[in-house]
C-alpha positions as CSV (number, residue, x, y, z in Angstrom):
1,X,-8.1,-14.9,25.1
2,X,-5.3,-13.2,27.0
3,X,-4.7,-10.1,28.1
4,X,-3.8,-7.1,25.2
5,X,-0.7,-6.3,25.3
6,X,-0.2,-3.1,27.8
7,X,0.1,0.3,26.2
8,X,2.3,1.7,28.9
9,X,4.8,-1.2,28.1
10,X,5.2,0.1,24.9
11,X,8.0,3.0,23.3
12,X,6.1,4.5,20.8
13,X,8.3,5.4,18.2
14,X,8.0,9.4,16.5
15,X,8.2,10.2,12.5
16,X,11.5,10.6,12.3
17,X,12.9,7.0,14.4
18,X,10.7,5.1,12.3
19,X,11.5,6.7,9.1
20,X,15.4,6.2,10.3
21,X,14.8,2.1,11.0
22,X,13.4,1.9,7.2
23,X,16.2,4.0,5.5
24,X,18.5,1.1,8.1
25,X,17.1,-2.0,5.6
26,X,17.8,-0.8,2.4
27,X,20.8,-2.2,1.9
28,X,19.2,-5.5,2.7
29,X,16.3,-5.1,1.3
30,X,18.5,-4.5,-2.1
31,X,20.8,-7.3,-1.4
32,X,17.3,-9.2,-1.5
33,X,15.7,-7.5,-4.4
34,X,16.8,-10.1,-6.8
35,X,15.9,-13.2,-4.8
36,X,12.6,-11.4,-3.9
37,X,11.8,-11.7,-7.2
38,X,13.0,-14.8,-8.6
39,X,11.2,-16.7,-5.8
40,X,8.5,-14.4,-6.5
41,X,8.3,-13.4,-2.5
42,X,9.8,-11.1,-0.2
43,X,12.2,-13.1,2.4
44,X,11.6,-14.3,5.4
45,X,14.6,-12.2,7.0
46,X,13.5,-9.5,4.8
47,X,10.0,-9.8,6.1
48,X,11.8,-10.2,9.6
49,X,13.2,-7.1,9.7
50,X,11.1,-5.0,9.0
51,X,8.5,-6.7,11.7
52,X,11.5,-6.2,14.3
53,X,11.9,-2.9,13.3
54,X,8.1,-2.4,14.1
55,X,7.3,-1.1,10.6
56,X,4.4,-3.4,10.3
57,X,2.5,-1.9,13.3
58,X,2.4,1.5,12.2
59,X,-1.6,1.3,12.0
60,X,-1.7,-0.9,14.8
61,X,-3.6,0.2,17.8
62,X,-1.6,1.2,20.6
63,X,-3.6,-0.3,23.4
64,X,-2.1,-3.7,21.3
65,X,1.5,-2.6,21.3
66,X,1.3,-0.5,17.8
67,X,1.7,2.9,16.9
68,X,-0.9,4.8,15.5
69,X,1.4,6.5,13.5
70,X,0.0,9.2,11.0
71,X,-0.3,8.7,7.1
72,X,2.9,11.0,6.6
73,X,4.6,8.3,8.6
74,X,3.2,5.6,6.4
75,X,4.4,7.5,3.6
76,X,7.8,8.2,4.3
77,X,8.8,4.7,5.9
78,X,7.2,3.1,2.4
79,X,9.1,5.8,0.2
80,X,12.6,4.6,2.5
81,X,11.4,0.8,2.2
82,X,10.8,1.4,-1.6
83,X,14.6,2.8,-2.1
84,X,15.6,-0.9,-1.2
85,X,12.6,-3.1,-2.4
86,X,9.9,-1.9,-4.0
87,X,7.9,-5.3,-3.1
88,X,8.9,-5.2,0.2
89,X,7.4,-1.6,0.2
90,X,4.3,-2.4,-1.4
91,X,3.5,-5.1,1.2
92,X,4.2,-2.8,3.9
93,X,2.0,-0.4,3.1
94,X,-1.0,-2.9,1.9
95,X,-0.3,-4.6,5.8
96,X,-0.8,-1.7,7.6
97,X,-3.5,-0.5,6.0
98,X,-5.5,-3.9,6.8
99,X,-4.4,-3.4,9.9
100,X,-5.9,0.2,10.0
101,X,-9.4,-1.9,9.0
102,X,-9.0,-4.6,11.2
103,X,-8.9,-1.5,14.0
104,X,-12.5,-0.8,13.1
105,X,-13.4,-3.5,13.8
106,X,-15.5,-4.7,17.2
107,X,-13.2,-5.1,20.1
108,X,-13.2,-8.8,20.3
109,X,-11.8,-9.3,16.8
110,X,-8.8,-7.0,18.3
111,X,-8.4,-9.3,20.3
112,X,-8.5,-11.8,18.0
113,X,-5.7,-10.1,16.1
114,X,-3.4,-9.3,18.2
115,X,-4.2,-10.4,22.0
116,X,-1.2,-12.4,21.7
117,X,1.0,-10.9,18.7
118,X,1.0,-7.2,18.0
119,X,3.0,-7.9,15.1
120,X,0.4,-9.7,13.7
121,X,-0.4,-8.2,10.0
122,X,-3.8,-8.1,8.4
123,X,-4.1,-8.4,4.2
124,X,-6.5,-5.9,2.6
125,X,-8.1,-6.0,-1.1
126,X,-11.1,-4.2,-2.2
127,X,-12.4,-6.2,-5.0
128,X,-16.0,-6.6,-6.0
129,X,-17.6,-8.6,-2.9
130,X,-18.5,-12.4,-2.6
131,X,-22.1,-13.0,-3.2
132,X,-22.2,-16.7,-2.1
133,X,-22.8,-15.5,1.6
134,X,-25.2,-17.1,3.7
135,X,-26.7,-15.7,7.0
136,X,-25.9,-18.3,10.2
137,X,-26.3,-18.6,14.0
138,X,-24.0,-15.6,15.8
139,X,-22.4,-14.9,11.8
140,X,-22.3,-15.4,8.5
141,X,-21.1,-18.3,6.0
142,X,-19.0,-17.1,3.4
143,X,-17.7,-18.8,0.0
144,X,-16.0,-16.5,-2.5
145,X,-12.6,-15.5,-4.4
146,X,-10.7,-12.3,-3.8
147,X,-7.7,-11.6,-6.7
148,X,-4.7,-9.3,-6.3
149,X,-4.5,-10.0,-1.9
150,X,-1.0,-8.2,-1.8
151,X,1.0,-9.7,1.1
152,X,-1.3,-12.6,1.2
153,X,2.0,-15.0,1.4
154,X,2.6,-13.0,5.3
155,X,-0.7,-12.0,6.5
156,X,-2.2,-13.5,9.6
157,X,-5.3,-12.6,9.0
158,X,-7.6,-10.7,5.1
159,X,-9.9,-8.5,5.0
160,X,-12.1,-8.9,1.9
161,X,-15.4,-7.5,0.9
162,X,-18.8,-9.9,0.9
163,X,-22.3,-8.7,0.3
164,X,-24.3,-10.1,3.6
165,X,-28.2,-11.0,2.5
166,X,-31.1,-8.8,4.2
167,X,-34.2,-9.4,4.4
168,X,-35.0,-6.7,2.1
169,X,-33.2,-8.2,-0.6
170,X,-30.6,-5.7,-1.0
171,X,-27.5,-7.4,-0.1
172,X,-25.0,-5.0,2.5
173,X,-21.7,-5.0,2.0
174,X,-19.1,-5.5,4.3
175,X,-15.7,-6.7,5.2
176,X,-14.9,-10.0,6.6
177,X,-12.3,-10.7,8.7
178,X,-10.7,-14.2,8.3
179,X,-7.9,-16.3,10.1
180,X,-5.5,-16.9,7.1
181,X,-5.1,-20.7,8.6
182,X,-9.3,-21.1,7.4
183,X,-8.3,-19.7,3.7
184,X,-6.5,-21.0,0.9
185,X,-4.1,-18.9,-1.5
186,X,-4.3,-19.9,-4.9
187,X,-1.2,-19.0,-6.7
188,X,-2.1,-17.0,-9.3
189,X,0.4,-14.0,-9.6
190,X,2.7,-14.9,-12.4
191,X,3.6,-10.8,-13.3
192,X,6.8,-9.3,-15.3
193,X,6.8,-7.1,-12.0
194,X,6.2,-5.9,-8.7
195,X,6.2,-10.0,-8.6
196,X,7.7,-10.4,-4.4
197,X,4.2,-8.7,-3.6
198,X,2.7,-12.3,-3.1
199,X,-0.9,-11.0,-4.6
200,X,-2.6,-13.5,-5.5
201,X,-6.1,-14.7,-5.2
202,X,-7.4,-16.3,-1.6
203,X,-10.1,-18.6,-1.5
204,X,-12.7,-19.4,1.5
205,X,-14.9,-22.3,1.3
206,X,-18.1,-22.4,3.4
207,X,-16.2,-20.1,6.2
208,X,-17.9,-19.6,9.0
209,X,-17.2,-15.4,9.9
210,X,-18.6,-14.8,13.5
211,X,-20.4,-11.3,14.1
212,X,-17.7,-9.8,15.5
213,X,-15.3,-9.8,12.6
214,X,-17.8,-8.2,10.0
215,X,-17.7,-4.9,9.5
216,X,-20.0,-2.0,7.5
217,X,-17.9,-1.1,4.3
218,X,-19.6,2.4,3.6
219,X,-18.8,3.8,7.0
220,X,-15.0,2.7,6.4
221,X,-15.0,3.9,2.7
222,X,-16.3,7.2,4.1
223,X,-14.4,7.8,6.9
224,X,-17.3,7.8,8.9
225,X,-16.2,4.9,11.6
226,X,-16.6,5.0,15.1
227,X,-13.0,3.4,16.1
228,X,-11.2,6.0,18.2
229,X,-8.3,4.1,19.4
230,X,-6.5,7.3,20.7
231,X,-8.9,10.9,21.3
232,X,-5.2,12.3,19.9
233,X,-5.6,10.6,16.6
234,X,-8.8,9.2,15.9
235,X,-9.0,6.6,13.4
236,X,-11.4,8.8,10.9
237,X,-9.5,8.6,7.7
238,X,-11.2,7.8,4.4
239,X,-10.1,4.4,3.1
240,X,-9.3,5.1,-0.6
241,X,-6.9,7.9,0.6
242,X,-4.8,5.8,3.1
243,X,-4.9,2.9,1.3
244,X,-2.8,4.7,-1.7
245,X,-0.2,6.4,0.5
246,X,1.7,3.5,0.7
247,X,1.4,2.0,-2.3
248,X,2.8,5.2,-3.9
249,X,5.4,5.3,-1.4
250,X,6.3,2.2,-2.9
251,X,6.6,3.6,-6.3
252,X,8.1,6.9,-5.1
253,X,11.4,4.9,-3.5
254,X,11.9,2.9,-6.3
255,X,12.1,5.8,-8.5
256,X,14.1,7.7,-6.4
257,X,16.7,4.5,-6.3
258,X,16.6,4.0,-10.4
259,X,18.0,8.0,-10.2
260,X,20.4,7.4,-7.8
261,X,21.9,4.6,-9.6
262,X,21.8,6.7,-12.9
263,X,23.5,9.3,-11.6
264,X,26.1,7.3,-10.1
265,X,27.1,5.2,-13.3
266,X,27.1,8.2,-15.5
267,X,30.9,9.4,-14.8
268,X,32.2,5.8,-15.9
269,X,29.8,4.9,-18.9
270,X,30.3,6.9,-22.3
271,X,28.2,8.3,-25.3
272,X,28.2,5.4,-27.6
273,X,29.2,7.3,-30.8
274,X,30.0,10.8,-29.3
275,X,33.2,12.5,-28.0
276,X,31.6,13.2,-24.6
277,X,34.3,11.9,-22.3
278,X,31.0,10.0,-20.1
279,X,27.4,10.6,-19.7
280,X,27.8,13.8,-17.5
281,X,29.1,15.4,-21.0
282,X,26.2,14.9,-22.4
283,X,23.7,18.3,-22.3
284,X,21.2,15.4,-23.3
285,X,21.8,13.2,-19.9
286,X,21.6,16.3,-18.4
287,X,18.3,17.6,-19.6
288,X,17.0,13.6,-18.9
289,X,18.0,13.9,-15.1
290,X,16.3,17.3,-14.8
291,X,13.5,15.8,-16.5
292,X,13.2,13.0,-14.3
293,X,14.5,14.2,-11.5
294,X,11.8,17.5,-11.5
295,X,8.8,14.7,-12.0
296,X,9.8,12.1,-9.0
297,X,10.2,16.0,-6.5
298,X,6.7,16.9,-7.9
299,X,5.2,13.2,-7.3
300,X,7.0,13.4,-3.6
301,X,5.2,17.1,-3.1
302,X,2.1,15.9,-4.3
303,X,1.6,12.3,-2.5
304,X,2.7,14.5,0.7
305,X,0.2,16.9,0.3
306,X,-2.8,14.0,0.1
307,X,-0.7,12.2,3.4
308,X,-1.2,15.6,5.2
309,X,-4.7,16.2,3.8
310,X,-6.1,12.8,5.2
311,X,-3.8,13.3,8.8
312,X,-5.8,16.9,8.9
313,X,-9.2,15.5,8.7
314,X,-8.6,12.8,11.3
315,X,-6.7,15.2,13.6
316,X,-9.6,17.2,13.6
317,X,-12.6,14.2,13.6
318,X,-14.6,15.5,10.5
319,X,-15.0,13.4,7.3
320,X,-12.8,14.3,4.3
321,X,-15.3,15.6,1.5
322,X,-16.0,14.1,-1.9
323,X,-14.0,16.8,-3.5
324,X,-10.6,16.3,-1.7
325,X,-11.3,12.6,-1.6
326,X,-11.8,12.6,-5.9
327,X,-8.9,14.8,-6.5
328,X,-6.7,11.9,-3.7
329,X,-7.7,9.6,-5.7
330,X,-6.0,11.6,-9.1
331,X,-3.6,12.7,-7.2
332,X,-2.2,9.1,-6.4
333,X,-2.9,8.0,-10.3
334,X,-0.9,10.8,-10.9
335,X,2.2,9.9,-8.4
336,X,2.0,6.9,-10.3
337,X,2.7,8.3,-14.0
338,X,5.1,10.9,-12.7
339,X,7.1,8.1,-11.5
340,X,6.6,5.9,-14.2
341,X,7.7,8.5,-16.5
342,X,10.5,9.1,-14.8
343,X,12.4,5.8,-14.7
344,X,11.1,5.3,-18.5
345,X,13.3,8.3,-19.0
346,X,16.4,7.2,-16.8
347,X,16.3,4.3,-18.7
348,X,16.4,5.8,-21.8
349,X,19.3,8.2,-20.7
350,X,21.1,5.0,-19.0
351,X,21.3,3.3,-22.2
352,X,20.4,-0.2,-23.4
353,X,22.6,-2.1,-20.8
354,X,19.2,-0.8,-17.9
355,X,18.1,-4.4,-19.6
356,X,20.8,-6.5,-18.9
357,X,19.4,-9.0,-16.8
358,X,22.3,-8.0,-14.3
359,X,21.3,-4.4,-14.3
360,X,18.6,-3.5,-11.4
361,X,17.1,-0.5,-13.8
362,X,15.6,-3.3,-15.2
363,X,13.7,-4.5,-12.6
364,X,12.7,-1.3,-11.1
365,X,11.5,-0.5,-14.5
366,X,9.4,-3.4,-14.6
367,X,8.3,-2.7,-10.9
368,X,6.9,0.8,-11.2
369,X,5.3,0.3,-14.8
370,X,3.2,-2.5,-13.2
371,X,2.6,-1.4,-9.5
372,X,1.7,2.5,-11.5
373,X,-1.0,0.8,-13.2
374,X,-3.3,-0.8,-10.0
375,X,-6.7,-1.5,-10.5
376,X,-6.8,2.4,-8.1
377,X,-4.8,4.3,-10.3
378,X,-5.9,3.5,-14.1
379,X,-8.2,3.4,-17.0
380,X,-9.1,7.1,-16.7
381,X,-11.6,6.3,-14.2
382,X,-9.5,8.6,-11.3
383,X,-9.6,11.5,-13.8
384,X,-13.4,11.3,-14.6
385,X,-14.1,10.6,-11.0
386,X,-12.4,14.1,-9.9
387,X,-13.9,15.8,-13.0
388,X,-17.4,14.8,-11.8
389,X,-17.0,16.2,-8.5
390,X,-15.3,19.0,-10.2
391,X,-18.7,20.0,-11.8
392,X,-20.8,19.5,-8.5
393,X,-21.7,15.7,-9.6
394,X,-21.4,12.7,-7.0
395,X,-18.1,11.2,-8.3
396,X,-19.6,7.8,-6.4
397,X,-21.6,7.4,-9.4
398,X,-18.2,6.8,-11.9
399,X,-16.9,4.5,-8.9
400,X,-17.3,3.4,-5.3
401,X,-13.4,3.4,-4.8
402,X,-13.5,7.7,-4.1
């Protein structure tokens, strides 16, 4: 294995630089929208840029050439990526937060990753664990199915969760670290949106996983890891809480970009059956963009506030408490509705051309009401899980994902 790449030949870039190169693809990432979709991938020169613009090594350590950038970072470049593509965003974030797991791991699977490429992007899902798992000389022999691997079509390298036997019978779970070149993707996603993601379902067939590259889920879940990449910014962020931020990032920019376009067709399209002169006439448009408009400023404020929260706790090395960590995880479901809402109400106030095939309303519409509704975000379980902590219960006992 060669040498890491060297941290001092490396211009970390601040907040505000990296935010700047992901507001500088939107126009192509929105030229590409449509293509993204029909071929049911983001581009390659989509998927180009943004790697040259370094906005896949955000997590990445920096002794590897990456940037340890905070979660408000993450937040903002995803909200800035999402304005042009909300695939394209939704990849992003999933990507670099595998990479933030693949950071945990021991130092030869660093290596591994990205001795040679710091651009080299890790796939993350945290679906129930593979059980066929088989202990072996110096590893583990895995065989299992992981659904929904977002950014599986450009990762380098998943992260998925198996349960490893012990010899007291109770399996332990942990992540797995495999070479995407050893798995196979199974093309399985076939959704109305968010349908460039690439999530579909990876396979491994009796893959041998060497010690190195397995890693203690609870610690990560917990934010309880021992990875200090940088003493300025230790790696000590609970998982459920970073792995949202840029998924509603995502969803955030896409909202934000259904408004914008709303508000710029509405002085050339007219009231059908009204004597408004357009739609900015109208006090009903008007009270729709308030409406809207109000809810994607409060899911902004809100998914800030849980980006700042987590950067808090791992500025300061302590574990983020089941409390905060339950009302993240509502928080983020509720980022999600509050921008689902929103575009179901710019829509409306667009009128039924948002569904001309031509019309990209339609497909951020499609995008957010599908990406809102993640396994993460739904069924009610992110509202009982805060209410049980609420009422001094362990919200761990409604579901491991807190």
């Amino acid at each position: 294995m060669s040498d890491p790449v060297a941290t001092t030949a490396v211009q970390v870039p601040d907040r505000v630089e990296l935010v700047k190169r992901a507001e500088g693809l939107r126009e192509l990432l929105w030229e590409d929208a449509a293509d993204c979709e029909r071929e049911r991938r983001v581009s390659a020169r989509v998927i180009s840029a943004m790697t040259g613009a370094g906005l896949l090594r955000l997590r990445t350590p920096r002794r590897y050439g990456g940037y340890e950038a905070d979660m408000r970072t993450l937040l903002e470049v995803a909200v800035a990526l999402g304005r042009g593509c909300c695939s394209a965003a939704w990849i992003a974030g999933v990507l670099n937060a595998g990479n933030f797991v693949a950071s945990l791991f021991p130092p030869a699977a660093g290596d591994e990753v990205w001795g040679t490429d710091p651009d080299a992007a890790c796939a993350l899902v945290l679906g129930l664990p593979a059980q066929d798992v088989e202990q072996a000389d110096g590893g583990v022999v895995v065989s299992g199915e992981w659904a929904y691997v977002s950014g599986s079509l450009h990762a380098r390298w998943v992260s998925a969760l198996i349960a490893v036997p012990t010899a007291e019978g109770r399996p332990d779970i942990h992540f797995a670290l495999m070479p995407a070149e050893e798995i196979t993707v199974k093309d399985t996603w076939h959704f109305a949106g968010m349908r460039g993601t690439g999530s579909n379902t990876v396979v491994a067939d009796r893959l041998f996983v060497p010690r190195h590259r397995l890693l203690p889920y609870l610690p990560v879940l917990n934010g309880e890891t021992d990875g200090t990449v940088d003493p300025d910014l230790p790696y000590r962020n609970s998982l459920t809480g970073l792995f949202a931020i840029g998924l509603t990032g995502s969803l955030i920019g896409g909202a934000e970009a259904a408004l914008a376009h709303v508000r710029d067709k509405a002085p050339s399209r007219p009231v059908a059956g009204s004597a408004y002169r357009d739609q900015t006439q109208s006090p009903t448009f008007q009270l729709d963009l308030a409406d809207a408009t109000s809810k994607i400023d409060t899911a902004k404020l809100v998914a800030t506030r849980i980006a700042d929260t987590v950067d808090r706790y791992a500025r300061a090395g302590t574990n983020t408490d089941l409390h905060v960590r339950a009302r993240n995880r509502l928080e983020s479901a509720l980022v999600g509705r509050w921008c689902r809402e929103a575009v179901d109400t710019l829509v409306t106030a667009h009128g039924s051309a948002s569904f001309n095939e031509a019309n990209p309303l339609q497909r951020l519409w499609r995008d957010i009401n599908v990406g809102s509704r993640h396994a993460g975000f739904g069924m009610g379980i992110p509202e009982q899980v805060y209410g049980r902590a609420l009422v001094g219960q362990d919200p761990r006992d409604i579901s491991f994902i807190v």
